[in-house]
N, C-alpha and C positions, 0 to 999 in steps of 0.2 A: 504494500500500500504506500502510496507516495500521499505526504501530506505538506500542507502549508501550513506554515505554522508561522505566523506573521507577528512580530514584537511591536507593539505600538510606541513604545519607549525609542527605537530606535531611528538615526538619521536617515536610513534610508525609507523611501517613501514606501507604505505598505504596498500599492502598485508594482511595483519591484520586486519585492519581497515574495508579491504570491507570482509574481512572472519567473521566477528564477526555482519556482519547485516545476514549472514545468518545464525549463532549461535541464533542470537536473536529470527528469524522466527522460528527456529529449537524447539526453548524452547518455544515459544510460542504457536504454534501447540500442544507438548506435557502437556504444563498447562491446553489446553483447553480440551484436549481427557480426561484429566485425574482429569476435575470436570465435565463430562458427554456429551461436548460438540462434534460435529460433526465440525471437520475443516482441509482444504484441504488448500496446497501452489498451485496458478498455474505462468506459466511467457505466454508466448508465444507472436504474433509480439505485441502486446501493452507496454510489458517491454521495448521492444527496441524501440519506437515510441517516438522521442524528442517531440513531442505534447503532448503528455500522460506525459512523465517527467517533463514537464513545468508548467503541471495543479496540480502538485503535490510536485513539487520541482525545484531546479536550474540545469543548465547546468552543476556544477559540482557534480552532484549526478547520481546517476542510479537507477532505480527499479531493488532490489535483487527478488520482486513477490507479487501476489496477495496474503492473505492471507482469507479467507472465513471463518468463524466461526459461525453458528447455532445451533438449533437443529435438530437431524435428523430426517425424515419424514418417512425413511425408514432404512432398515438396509445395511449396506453399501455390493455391491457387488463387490467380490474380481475382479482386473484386471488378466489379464494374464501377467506373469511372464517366465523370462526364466528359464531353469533348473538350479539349482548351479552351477551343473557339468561343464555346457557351461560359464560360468561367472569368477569362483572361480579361482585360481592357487596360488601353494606353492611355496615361494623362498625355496632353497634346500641349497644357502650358508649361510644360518644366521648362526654364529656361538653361539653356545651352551652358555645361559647367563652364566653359571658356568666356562667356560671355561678359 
């Protein structure tokens, strides 16, 4: 279980604070694919379930998600994806870094 667990006392902004538990999960997934391991994030209603937070941490924390790490039994099949095209868009006013 990956949690946030955010200090109000501290200088850095709580924003931050809960963005970098899911930096942590982020690099963690990636350390594990990347010594051969098979590992998936999930949340769904157990993240948001104060029971499930409680068995695992305090009221002032949150589950940022599951994290699963094995080895794979099979080869992983691809999900469906939307097209780029549907997802993607280009801001048209950035001005030119040279500019």
């Amino acid at each position: 279980v990956a949690l946030s667990s955010p200090r109000k006392e501290s200088h850095i902004p709580l924003w931050e604070q809960e963005l970098s538990a899911g930096a942590a999960g982020m690099n963690l997934l990636h350390a594990a694919n990347a010594m051969g391991f098979g590992a998936g994030w999930l949340t769904g209603w157990a993240a948001y379930s104060a029971a499930v937070r409680d068995a695992f941490g305090t009221p002032d924390e949150r589950i940022a998600g599951f994290i699963f790490i094995g080895t794979p039994g099979e080869a992983f099949k691809p999900r469906p994806r939307p097209d780029m095209a549907d997802v993607l868009s280009v801001w048209d006013g950035a001005p030119h870094p040279r500019a």
